[in-house]
Phi, psi and omega in degrees: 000145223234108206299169178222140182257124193273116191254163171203133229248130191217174173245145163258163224192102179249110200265148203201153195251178181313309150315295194289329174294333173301317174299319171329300193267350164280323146318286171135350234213111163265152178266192165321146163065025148285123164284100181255150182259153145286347195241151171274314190297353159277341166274330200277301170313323188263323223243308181172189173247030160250101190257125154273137229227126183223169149257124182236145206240107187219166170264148187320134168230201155215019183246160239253348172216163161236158153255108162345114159257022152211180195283159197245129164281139186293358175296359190265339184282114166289326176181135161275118159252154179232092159310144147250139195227112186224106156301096200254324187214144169222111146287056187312282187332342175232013145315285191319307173300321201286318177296343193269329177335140152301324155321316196258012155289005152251018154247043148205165189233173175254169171259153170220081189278000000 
């Protein structure tokens, strides 16, 4: 019997700084290897406070980003937003531990949208 893949069309979220969003939209593209969250508050935290709000038509996961395994055209973009963002605490250390962890290789795949 032949598995059937489930798909669904949800939003993603890619953070970013002014420069690199300017290119973005001047380019027409996110490129390859480009990072989307599932959470906006996780695009803020990795990327920046230029979040682009896109749709993607994927299959059901459960891990908290996907990565572009080709380039994506921004007609998928729904909206560029600018966070304000003001940072009262950080633990880069224990940001640094968390990443460095083996726990977090399984949370994310690539997409291919």
């Amino acid at each position: 019997m032949e598995s059937v893949k489930l798909m669904s069309e949800r939003l993603y979220w890619h953070g970013t700084n002014r420069k690199n969003a300017s290119a973005i939209l001047k380019s027409g593209y996110f490129q390859k290897d480009t990072w989307f969250a599932n959470h906006m508050e996780d695009a803020i935290s990795f990327g920046g406070q230029y979040v682009f709000t896109i749709v993607l038509e994927m299959e059901k996961h459960n891990r908290w980003q996907v990565c572009l395994s080709r380039p994506l055209s921004i007609d998928n973009m729904l909206s560029l937003d600018k966070i304000a963002i003001t940072n009262l605490r950080k633990n880069k250390q224990q940001i640094k531990d968390f990443f460095r962890s083996e726990d977090v290789n399984d949370v994310y795949f690539r997409a291919d949208p």
